[in-house]
N, C-alpha and C positions, 0 to 999 in steps of 0.2 A: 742320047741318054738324058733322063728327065733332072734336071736341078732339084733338090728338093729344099726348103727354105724353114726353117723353123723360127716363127717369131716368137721369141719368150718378152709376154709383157706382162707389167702388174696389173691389179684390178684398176676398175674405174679410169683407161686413158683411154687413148684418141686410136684403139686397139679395131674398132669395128671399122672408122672410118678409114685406118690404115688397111684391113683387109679388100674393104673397097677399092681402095686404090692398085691393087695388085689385081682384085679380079677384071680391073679395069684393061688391063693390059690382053691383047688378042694369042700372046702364047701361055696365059697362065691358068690354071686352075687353082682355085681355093679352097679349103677345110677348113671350118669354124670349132674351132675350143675341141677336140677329138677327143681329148682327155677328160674332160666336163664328169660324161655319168659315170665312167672309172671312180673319179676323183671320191665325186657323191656318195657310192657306195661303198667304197673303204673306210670315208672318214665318216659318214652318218650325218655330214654337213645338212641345217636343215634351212636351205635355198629356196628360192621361188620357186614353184614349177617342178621341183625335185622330182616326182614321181612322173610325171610328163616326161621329164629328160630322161630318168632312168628306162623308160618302155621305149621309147620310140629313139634312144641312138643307143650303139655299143655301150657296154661298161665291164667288158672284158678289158683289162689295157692292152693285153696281149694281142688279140683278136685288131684292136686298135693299131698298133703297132706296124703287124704283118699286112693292114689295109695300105700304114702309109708307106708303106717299101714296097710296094706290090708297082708293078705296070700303072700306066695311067691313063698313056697315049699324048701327052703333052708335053710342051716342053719346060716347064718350068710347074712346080707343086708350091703353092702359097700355103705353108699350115700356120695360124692362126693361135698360140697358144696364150694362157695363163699360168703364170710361172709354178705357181704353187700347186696347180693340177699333178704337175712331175715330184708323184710322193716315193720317200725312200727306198719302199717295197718293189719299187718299177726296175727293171733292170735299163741300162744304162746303153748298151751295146748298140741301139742300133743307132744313137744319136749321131757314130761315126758316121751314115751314109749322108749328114744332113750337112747343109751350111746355117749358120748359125747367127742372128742376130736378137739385140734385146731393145725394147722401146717403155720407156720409164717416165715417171713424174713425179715431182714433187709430192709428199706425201700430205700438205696443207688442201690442196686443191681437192687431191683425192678421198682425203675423207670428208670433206665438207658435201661431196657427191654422195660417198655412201650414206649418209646422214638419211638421203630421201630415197635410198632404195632396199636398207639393211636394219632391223631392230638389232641384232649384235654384232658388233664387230671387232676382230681382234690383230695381233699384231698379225700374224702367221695370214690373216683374210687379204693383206695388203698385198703378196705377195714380192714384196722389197726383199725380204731377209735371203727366201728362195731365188732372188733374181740374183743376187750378190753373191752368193752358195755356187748355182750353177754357171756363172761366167768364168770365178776360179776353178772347178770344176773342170769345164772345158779349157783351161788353161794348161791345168798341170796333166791333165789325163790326154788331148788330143791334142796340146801343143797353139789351138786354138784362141786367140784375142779376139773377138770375136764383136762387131761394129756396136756401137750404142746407140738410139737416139733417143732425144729429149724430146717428150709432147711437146713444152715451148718452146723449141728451136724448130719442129716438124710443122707448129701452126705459124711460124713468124717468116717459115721459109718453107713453101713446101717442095716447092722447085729443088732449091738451091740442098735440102736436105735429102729428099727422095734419089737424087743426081746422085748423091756424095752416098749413099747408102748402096746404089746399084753396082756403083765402081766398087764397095767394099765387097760385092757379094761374087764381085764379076758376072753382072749379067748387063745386058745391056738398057741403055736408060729408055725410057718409053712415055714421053709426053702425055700419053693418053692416062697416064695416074693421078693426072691435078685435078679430072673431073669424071660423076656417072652420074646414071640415073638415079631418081627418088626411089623409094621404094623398100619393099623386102627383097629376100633375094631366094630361091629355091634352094643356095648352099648356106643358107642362113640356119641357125641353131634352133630349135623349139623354141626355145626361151627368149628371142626375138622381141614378142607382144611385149615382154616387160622391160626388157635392156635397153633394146633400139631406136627409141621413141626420137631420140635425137639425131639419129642418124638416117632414121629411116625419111626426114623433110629435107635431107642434107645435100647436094649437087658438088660437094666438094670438102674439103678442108676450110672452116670456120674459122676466121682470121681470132686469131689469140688475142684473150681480155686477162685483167687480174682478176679468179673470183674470190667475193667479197662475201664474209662470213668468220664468224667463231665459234672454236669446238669448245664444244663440253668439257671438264675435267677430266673425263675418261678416254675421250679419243686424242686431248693433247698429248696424254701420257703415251698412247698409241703411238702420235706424232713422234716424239722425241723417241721413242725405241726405235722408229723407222730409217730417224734421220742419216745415221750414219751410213747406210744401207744404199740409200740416196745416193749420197753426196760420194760414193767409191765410185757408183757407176756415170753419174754425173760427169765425175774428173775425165773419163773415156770416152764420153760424147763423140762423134762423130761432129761435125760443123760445114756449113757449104763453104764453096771457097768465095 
């Protein structure tokens, strides 16, 4: 029976290089962002590429859905998500089949990225609010705690964090997740050319820096709406031993 694995992360983290690291491994397959042209089209979000992503992947969510509970032939399903993809309107149900993990950052780091890839951005863009929504979520509805991890604690340890993540999910740990090739990847998103640029020169997990920058008046306000949002899932962190 195939594991299926939902990673709910916010925007702008270490969300591609983590997929890589799972596609790394010789029983897993990967799904990049499933919910992406869904998302686009419900909310009118106006994205890079938007019209690219809408033609060329699903944006039924339903359709989306029944792909990822479908057969697969492997043993282990990597899906790849963005927390805020999962809008109200989506029903809820079949998240029971999934095991469930969320990978988060700081929201300083994260919007000092968007800065160079987004002309607007809002609190709801961060997707912290929705990450902290759907963890209680799965708390009170499936009984579910469901593991955390911290971009800085996954680039300061990736060993030591990946390890302690596989035990949370029970699967088993697979060294081959510290490193892959360059490259795009064929289960890579359309949207790729504009996201990936840093991942795409990448052979591994990029040892963690502070980045250095300050926001506008308008995205600190972002900031501090985020913060708390943070700092809930933060306290749940997962940590290597």
């Amino acid at each position: 029976m195939t594991v299926r694995i939902a990673m709910w992360s916010c925007s702008r983290n270490v969300s591609t290089a983590t997929m890589r690291a799972w596609g790394s491994r010789p029983d897993t397959r990967v799904v990049d962002e499933p919910l992406y042209a869904p998302w686009l089209l419900l909310t009118g979000a106006t994205h890079p590429m938007r019209r690219d992503i809408i033609a060329q992947h699903e944006s039924d969510w339903r359709r989306v859905v029944a792909d990822l509970c479908s057969p697969i032939g492997a043993p282990i399903l990597y899906e790849k998500h963005i927390s805020k993809h999962l809008l109200p309107e989506m029903d809820r149900a079949w998240l029971s089949s999934h095991r469930h993990a969320f990978l988060t950052r700081h929201p300083h780091p994260m919007l000092l990225s968007f800065q160079h890839k987004l002309e607007h951005v809002t609190v709801e863009e961060t997707g912290l609010p929705q990450q902290q929504e759907l963890w209680q979520w799965l708390r009170d509805e499936l009984g579910v705690e469901a593991p955390v991890v911290d971009a800085r604690d996954l680039l300061t340890d990736p060993a030591g964090v990946l390890e302690q993540l596989c035990v949370a999910l029970d699967v088993a740990w697979e060294p081959a997740m510290l490193s892959w090739k360059p490259g795009l990847r064929a289960t890579d998103g359309v949207w790729a050319p504009h996201w990936y640029d840093a991942v795409e020169t990448s052979t591994g997990f990029r040892p963690w820096h502070q980045k250095q920058g300050t926001l506008n008046v308008d995205l600190q306000a972002i900031h501090d709406a985020c913060l708390p949002a943070w700092e809930f899932l933060h306290a749940r962190r997962i940590r290597a031993r």
